[in-house]
C-alpha positions as CSV (number, residue, x, y, z in Angstrom):
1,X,-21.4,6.0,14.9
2,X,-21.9,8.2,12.0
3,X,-22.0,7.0,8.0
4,X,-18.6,8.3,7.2
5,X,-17.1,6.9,10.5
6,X,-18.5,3.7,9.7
7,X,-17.0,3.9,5.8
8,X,-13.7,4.8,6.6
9,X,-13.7,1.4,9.3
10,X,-15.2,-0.5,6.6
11,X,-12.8,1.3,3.7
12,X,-9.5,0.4,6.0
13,X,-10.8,-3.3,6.7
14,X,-11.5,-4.1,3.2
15,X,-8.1,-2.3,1.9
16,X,-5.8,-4.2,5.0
17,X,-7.7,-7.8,3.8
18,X,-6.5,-6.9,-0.4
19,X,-3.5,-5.9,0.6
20,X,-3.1,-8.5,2.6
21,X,-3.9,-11.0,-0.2
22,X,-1.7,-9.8,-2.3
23,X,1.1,-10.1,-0.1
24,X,0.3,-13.6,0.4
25,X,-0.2,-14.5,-3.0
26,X,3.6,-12.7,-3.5
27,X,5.0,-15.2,-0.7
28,X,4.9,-11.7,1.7
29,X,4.0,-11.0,4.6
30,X,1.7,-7.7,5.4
31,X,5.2,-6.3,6.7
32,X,7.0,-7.3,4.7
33,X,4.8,-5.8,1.0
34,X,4.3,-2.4,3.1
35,X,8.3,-2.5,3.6
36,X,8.8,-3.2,-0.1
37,X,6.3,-0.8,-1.2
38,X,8.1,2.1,1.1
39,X,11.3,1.3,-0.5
40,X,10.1,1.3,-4.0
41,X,8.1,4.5,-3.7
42,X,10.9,5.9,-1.7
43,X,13.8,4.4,-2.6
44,X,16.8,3.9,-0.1
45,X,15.7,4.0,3.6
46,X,17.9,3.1,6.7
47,X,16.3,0.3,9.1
48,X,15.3,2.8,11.4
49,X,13.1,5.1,9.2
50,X,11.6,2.2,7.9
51,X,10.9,0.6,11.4
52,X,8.9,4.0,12.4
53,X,7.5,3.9,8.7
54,X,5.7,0.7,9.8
55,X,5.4,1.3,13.2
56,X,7.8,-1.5,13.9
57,X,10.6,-2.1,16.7
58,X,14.1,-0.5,15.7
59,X,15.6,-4.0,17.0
60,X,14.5,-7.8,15.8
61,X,11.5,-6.7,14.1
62,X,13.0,-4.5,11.2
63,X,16.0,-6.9,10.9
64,X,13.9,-9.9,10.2
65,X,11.7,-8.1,8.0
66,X,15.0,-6.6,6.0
67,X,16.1,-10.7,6.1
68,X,13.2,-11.9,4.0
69,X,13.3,-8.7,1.9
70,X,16.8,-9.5,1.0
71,X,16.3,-13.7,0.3
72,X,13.2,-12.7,-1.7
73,X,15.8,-10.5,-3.8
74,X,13.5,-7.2,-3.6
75,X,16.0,-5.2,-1.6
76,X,19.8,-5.3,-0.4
77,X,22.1,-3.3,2.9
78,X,24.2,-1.2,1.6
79,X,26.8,1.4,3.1
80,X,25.8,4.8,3.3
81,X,28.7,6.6,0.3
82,X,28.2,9.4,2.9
83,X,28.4,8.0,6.4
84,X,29.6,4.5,6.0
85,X,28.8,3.6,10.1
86,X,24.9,3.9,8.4
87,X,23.4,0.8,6.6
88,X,20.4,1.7,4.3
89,X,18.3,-0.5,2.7
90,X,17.3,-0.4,-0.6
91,X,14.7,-1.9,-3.5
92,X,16.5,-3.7,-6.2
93,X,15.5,-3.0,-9.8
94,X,13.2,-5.0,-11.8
95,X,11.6,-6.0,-8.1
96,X,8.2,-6.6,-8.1
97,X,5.8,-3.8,-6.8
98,X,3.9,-5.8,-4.1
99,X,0.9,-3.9,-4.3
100,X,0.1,-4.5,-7.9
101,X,2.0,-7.4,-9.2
102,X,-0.3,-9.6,-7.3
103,X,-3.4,-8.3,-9.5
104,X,-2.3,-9.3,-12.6
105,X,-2.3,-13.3,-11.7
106,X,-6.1,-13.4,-10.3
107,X,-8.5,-14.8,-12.9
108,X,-10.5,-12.4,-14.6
109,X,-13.5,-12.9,-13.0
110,X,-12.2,-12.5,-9.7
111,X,-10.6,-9.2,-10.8
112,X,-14.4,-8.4,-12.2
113,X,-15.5,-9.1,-8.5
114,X,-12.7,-6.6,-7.5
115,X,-13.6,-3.8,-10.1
116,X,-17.7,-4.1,-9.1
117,X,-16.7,-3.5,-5.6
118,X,-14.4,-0.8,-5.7
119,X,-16.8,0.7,-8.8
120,X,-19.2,0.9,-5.7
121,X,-17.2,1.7,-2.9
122,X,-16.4,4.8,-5.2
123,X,-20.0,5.5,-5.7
124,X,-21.0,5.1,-1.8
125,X,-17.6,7.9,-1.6
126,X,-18.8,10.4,-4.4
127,X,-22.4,9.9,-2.5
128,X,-20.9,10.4,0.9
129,X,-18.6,13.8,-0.6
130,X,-21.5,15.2,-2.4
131,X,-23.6,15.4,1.3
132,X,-20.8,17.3,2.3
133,X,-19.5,19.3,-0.4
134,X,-21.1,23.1,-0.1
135,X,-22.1,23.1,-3.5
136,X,-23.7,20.0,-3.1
137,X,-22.3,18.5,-6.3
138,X,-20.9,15.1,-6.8
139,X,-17.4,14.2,-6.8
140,X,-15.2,10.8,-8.1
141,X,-12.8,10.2,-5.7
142,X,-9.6,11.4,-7.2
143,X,-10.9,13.4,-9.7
144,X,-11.4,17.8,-9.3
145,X,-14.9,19.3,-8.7
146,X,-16.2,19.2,-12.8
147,X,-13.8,16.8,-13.9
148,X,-15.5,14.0,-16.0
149,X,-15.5,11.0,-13.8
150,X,-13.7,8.0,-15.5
């Protein structure tokens, strides 16, 4: 396997197992904080983009999901104003943003556990893009070739 094969597995492990804690620590399933997160980033959504969103079954699956969405009070069915046989689902305001809310309630020092490892999974990145980049310079993730890194 080569070294940016094996980063990306370990880069999508270690972002499913955070984003799965957060979830939990929300009362949410992973489903159900991806299906949030789609409809806050998004907005309104019928059940059926959001099933293919998630890779879920148009059926049972969605609808459950949708359930606990709605009991948790981060989204509500509505009719569509323009085709009122369509449902769509969508965030309500002042819901919390499942990906981030859950930060904010971990201790400090865990969240200086968090901030050491992503300081060096960004490193192990920058190192990884500047073996690749033609130029050879180093890159931050998310930042433009020669803008100061953060």
């Amino acid at each position: 396997m080569r070294p940016s094969e094996e980063l990306a597995r370990h880069r999508a492990r270690w972002s499913l197992l955070l984003y799965r804690a957060i979830a939990a620590r929300l009362g949410l399933t992973l489903n159900e904080a991806l299906c949030a997160t789609a409809l806050a980033l998004d907005g309104a959504q019928t059940p059926g983009a959001l099933a293919r969103r998630l890779g879920l079954t148009t059926g049972g699956a969605i609808t459950a999901v949708i359930d606990r969405l709605e009991a948790a009070g981060l989204a509500r069915r509505v009719r569509d104003a323009r085709d009122r046989r369509r449902t769509l689902v969508e965030p309500l305001r002042g819901a919390p943003f499942p990906d981030c809310t859950g930060l904010a309630d971990l201790p400090d020092e865990r969240l200086r556990v968090l901030l050491d490892w992503l300081r060096a999974e960004n490193a192990a990145l920058a190192a990884l893009l500047s073996e690749t980049r033609p130029d050879g310079g180093a890159a931050t993730p998310g930042t433009s070739a020669g803008a100061p890194a953060r």
